[in-house]
C-alpha positions as CSV (number, residue, x, y, z in Angstrom):
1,X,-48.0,7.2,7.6
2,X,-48.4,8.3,3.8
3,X,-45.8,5.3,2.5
4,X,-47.6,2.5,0.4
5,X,-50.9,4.6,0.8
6,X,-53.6,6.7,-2.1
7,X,-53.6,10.1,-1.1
8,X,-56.2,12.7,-2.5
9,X,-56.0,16.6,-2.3
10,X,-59.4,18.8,-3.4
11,X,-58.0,22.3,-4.5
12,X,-55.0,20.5,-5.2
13,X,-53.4,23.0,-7.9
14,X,-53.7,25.8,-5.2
15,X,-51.0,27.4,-2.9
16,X,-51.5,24.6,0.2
17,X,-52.0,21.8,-2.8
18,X,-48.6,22.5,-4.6
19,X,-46.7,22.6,-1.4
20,X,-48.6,19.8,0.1
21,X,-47.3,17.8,-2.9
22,X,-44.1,19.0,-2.6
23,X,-43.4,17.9,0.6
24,X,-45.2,14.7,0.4
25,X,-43.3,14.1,-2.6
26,X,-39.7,14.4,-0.4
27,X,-40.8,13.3,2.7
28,X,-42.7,10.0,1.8
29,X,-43.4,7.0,-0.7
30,X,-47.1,7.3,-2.0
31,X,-48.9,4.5,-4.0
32,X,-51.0,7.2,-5.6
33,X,-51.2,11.5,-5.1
34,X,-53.9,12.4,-6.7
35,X,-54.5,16.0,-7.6
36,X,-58.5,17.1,-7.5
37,X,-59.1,20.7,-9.3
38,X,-61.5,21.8,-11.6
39,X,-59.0,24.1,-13.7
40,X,-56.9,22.1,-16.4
41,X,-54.4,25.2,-17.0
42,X,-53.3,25.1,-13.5
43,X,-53.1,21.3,-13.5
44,X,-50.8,21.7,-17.0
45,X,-48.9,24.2,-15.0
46,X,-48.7,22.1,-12.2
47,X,-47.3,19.1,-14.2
48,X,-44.9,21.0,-15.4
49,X,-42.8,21.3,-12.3
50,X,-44.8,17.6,-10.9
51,X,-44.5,15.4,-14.0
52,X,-45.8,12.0,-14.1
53,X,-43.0,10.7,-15.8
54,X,-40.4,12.1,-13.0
55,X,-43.6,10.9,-10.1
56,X,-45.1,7.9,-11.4
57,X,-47.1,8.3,-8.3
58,X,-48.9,11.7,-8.9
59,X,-52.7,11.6,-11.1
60,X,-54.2,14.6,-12.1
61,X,-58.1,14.4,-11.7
62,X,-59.9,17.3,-13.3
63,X,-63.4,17.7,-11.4
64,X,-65.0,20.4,-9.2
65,X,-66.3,19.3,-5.5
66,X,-70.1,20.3,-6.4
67,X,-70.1,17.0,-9.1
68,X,-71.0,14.1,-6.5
69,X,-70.6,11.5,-9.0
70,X,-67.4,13.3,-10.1
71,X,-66.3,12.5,-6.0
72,X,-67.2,9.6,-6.0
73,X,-64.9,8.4,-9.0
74,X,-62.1,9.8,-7.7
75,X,-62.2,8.8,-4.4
76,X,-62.3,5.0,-5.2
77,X,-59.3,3.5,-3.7
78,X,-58.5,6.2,-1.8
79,X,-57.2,5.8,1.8
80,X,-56.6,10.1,3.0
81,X,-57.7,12.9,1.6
82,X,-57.1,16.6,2.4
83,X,-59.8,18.6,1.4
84,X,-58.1,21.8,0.5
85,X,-60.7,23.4,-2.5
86,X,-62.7,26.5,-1.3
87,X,-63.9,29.8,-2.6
88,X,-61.6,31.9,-0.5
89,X,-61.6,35.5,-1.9
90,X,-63.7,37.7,0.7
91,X,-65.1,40.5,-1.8
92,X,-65.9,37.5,-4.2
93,X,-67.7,35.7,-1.7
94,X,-69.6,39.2,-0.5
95,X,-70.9,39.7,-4.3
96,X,-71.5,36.2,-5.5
97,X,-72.5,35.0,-2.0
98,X,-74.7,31.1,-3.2
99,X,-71.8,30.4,-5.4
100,X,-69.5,30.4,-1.8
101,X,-72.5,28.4,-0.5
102,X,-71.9,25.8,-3.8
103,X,-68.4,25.1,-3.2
104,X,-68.2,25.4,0.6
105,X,-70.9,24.0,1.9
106,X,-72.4,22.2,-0.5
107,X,-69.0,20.9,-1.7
108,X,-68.3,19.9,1.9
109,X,-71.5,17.6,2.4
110,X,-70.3,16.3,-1.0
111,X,-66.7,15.3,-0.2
112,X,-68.4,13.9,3.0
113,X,-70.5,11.4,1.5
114,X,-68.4,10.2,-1.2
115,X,-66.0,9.3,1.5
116,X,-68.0,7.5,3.5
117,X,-69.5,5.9,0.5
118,X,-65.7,5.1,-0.5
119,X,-64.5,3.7,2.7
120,X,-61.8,6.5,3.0
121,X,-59.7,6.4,6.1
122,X,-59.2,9.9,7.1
123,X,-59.9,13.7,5.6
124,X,-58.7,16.3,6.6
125,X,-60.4,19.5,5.8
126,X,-58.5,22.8,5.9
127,X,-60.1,25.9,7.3
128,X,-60.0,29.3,8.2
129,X,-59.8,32.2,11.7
130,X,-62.8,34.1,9.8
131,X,-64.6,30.8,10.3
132,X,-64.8,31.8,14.2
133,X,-67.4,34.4,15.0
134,X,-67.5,35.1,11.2
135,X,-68.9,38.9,9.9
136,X,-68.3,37.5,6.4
137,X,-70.0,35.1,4.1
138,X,-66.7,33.4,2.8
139,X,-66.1,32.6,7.4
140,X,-69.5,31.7,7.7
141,X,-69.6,29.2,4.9
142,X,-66.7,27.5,6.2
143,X,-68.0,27.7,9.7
144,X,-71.0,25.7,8.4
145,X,-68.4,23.6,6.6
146,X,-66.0,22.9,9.5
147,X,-69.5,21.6,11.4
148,X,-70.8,19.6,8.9
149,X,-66.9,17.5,8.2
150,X,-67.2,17.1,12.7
151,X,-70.5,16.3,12.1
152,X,-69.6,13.7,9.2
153,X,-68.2,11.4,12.3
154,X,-72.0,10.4,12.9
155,X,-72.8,9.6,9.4
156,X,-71.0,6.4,9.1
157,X,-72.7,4.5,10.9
158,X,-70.4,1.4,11.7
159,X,-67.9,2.7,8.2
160,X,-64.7,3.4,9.5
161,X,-64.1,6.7,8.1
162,X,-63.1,9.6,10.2
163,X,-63.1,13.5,9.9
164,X,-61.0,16.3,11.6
165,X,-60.5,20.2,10.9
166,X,-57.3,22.3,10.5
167,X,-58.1,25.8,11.5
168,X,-55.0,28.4,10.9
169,X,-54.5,32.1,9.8
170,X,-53.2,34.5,7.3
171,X,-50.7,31.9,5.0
172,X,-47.4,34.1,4.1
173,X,-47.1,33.8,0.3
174,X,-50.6,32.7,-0.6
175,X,-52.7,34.0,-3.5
176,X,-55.4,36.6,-2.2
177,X,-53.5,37.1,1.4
178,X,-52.2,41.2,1.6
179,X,-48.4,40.4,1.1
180,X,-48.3,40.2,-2.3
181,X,-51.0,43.4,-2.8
182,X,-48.4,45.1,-0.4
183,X,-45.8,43.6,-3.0
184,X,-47.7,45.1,-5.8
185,X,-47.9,48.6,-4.6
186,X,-44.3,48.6,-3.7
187,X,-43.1,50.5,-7.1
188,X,-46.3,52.9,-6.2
189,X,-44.3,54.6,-3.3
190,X,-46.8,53.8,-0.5
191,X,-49.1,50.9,0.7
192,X,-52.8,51.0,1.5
193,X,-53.8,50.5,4.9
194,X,-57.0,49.7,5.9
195,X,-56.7,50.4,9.8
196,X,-53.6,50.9,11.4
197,X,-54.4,48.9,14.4
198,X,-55.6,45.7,12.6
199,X,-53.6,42.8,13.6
200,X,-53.3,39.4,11.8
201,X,-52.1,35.5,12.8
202,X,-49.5,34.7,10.2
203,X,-47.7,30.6,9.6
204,X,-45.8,29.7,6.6
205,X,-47.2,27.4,3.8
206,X,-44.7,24.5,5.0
207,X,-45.4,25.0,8.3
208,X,-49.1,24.8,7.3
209,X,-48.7,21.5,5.5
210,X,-46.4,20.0,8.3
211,X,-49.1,21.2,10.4
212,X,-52.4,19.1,8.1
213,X,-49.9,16.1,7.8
214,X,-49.2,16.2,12.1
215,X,-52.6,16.2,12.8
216,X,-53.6,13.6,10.4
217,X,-51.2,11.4,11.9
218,X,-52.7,11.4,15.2
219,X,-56.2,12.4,14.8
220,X,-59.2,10.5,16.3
221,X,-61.4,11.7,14.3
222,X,-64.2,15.0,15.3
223,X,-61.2,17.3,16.3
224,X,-60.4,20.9,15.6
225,X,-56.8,20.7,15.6
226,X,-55.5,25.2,15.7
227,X,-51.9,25.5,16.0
228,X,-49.9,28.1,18.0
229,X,-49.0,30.8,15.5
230,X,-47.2,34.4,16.2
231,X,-49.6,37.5,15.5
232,X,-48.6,40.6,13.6
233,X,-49.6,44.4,13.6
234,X,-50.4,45.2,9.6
235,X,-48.2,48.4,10.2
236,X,-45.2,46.1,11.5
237,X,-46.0,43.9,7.9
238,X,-45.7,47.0,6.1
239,X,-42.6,47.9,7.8
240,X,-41.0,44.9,6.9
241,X,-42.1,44.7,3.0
242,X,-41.5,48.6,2.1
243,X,-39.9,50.6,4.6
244,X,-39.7,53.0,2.1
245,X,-43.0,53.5,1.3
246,X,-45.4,55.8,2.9
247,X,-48.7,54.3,4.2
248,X,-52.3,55.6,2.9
249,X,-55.5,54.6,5.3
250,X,-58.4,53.3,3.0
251,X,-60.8,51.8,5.4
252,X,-61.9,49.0,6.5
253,X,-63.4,46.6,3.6
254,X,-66.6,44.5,3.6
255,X,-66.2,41.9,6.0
256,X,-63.2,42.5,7.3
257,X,-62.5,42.5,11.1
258,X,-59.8,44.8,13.0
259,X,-58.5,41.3,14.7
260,X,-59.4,37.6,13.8
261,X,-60.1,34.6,16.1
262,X,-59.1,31.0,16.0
263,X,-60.7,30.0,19.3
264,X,-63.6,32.2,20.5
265,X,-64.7,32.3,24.8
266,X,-67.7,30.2,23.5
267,X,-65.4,27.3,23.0
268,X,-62.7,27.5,25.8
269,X,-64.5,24.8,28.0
270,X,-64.2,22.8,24.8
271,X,-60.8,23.0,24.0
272,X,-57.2,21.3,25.0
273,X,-53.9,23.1,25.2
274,X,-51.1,20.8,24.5
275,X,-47.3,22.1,23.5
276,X,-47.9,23.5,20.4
277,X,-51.2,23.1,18.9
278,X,-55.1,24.0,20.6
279,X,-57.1,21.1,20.1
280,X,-61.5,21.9,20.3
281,X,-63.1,18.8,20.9
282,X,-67.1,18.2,20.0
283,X,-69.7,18.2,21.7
284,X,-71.2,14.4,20.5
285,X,-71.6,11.4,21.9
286,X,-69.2,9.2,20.2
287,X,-66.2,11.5,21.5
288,X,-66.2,9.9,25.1
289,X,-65.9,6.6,23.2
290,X,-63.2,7.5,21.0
291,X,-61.1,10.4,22.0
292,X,-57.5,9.5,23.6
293,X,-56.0,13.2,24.1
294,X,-54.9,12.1,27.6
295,X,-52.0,14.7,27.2
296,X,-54.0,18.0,27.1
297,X,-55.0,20.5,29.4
298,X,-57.5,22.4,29.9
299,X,-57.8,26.0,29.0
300,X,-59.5,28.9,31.1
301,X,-62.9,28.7,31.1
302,X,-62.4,32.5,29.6
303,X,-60.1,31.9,27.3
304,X,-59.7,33.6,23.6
305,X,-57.4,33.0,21.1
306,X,-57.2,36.4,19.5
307,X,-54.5,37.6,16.9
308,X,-55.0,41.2,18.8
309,X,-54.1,39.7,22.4
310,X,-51.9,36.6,20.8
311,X,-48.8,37.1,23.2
312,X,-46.7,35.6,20.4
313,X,-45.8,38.6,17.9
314,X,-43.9,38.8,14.7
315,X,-40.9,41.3,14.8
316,X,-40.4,42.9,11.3
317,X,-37.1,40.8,11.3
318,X,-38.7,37.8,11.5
319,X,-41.3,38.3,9.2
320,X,-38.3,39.3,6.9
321,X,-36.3,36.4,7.2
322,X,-40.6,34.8,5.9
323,X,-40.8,37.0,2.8
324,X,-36.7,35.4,2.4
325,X,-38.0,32.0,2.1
326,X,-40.4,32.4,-0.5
């Protein structure tokens, strides 16, 4: 799908962005992988291991996602883009809550129209589980976000460009997630908890980005594409990163739930089971017209998809054999 074609990744320096490159870079020819970030440190960093002269493919685009005419440059030519940037740290998002509105939402309705205006093929826009039934700013910025790039299907008006969602959990190995803070404390002799019972979903960054790159292939455009991902207990993750180390309970932080959701009851008469992913379909016209998930069924009409209830778990072997592979 990717051979002969301009790809763009937003956020492209970060964790998903550098292993999204990676893999694209093995797996497939590109005419063009263009990498969209706003920090040029990271970028000179990134090139480093990425060089142009080893990829004469790979551009690196300085530019942030609230500069429309920035977007707008960048995405001439292009034919996919995965849409990848966000302000992602929870407390961050809690104290400086309308910059989280400038870069996901705003940024969002931005990267929307710039495509259009473009004639992009397909994005692909990552989210998030706290973006269903979100307590948090950072989830309900990307709620709003993952609506508005559904929504973006209407926009076009006869343009052929087309816009889907990724929603998955916890990413093993990613900046801000609690296995490198547990990493951190290690040489403390114990790990902070913030409630023993609080459970979380948990994929791999490779399986993520095999995951974005699946659903890209077959997307119709308007989907929610959630993939079926094992749960773990966050006394079972300490377990398996510092059995050693005692465990100290410090509370439950702002905005943080005991479990997470990636499908709420309030969507189960929406939503297609197929063998390994959960597909949420929207509620707009245009989806009778254009939808050909033929191969799905139904859920329950009171299903949840709940990391507290997932029947898939992580054994602390397993998420071992994870931490291994980084």
């Amino acid at each position: 799908m990717l051979d002969n074609k301009n790809i763009l990744i937003t956020g492209g320096t970060g964790s998903f962005g550098k292993k999204a490159t990676e893999i694209i870079l093995k797996k497939y020819k590109p005419r063009r992988l263009i990498i969209f970030s706003r920090d040029e440190l990271k970028q000179f960093e990134m090139s480093q291991n990425f060089s142009m002269s080893q990829h004469p493919c790979i551009r690196y685009f300085i530019g942030d996602v609230r500069d429309k005419e920035r977007l707008n440059r960048a995405f001439q030519g292009v034919d996919f883009i995965i849409h990848a940037a966000a302000m992602k740290q929870v407390p961050a998002a809690e104290y400086n809550p309308f910059e989280a509105v400038k870069t996901n939402i705003m940024g969002a309705q931005n990267v929307i129209n710039a495509a259009i205006d473009q004639g992009v093929d397909k994005v692909m826009a990552l989210s998030t589980d706290k973006a269903a039934n979100p307590i948090n700013l950072y989830g309900a910025t990307k709620l709003c976000s993952d609506k508005l790039f559904i929504a973006g299907n209407t926009y076009g008006s006869r343009k052929d460009t087309i816009f889907s969602v990724v929603r998955y959990g916890n990413v093993v190995g990613s900046r801000g997630s609690v296995i490198p803070y547990f990493m951190k404390f290690k040489n403390n002799g114990y790990l902070p908890i913030t409630d023993p019972e609080m459970t979380r979903f948990w994929i791999t960054l490779e399986q993520a980005v095999e995951f974005v790159l699946q659903c890209m292939e077959c997307m119709c455009g308007g989907e929610l594409f959630v993939p079926k991902i094992p749960s773990m207990n966050i006394m079972e993750l300490a377990r398996a990163i510092a059995p050693e180390c005692e465990t100290r309970i410090v509370g439950v932080r702002p905005g943080e739930k005991i479990h997470e959701l990636m499908i709420s009851r309030d969507y189960a008469r929406q939503t297609l089971e197929l063998d390994t992913f959960y597909v949420i379909q929207p509620r707009f016209r245009f989806w009778t017209r254009r939808s050909s998930w033929d191969e799905g069924r139904k859920v329950p009409d009171d299903f949840e998809y709940n990391s507290g209830t997932n029947p898939w778990r992580l054994s602390v072997e397993e998420m071992r054999e994870m931490l291994n592979g980084l």
